[in-house]
N, C-alpha and C positions, 0 to 999 in steps of 0.2 A: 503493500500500500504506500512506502514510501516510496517508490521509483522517481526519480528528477524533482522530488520537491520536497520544501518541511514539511514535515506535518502533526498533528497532534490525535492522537488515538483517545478517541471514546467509545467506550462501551455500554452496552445496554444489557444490564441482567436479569432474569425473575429468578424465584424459585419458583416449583412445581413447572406443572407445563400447563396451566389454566391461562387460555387468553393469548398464549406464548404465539401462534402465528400471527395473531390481530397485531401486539404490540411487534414484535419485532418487523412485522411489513412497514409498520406506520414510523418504525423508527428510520430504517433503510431508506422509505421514501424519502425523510427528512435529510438523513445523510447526505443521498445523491443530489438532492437541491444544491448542497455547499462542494462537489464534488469529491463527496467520500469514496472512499475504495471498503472493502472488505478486507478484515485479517484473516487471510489464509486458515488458520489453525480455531477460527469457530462456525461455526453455522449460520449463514445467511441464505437468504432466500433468489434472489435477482438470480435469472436466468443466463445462459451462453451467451447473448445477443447481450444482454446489457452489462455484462463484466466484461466481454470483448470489451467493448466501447469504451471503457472506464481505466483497461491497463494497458498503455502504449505496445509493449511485448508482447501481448496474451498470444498471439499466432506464432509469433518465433520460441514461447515457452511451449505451444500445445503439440508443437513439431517436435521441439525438443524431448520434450516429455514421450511421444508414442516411439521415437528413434529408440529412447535408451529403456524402455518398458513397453514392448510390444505387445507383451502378452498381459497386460493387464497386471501383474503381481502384486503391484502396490496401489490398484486402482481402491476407492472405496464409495460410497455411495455419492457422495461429492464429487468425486475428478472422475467418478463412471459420467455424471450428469452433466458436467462442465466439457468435459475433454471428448464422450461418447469414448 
């Protein structure tokens, strides 16, 4: 999420998972207003088309990524959705 610029990491957490897709969509959409990115190592929503858009690399990581893991090994429910 940092690539070519400062930036300052916010986070949004509940407990339980009551309400957990309402608020985390309502917070992402806020994010992307200010041009947030996603950290990699939590769970967000935004699909392939709009985190493309959002990381200048994502195409030369998503090549990189199927080059050196063809077979999926380390794919997980997220870089299955992201990456196909």
């Amino acid at each position: 999420p940092a690539y070519q610029r400062d930036v300052c990491h916010i986070g949004a957490y509940q407990y339980g998972n009551r309400y957990w897709k309402d608020y985390m969509t309502s917070f992402e959409e806020l994010m992307q207003k200010f041009g947030g990115r996603p950290h990699w190592g939590k769970e967000f929503t935004p699909d392939t088309e709009k985190i493309s858009a959002s990381f200048p690399e994502f195409e030369k990581f998503r090549k990189l990524k199927n080059k050196l893991d063809p077979t999926g090994v380390f794919n997980n429910s997220l870089t299955q959705r992201l990456f196909g």
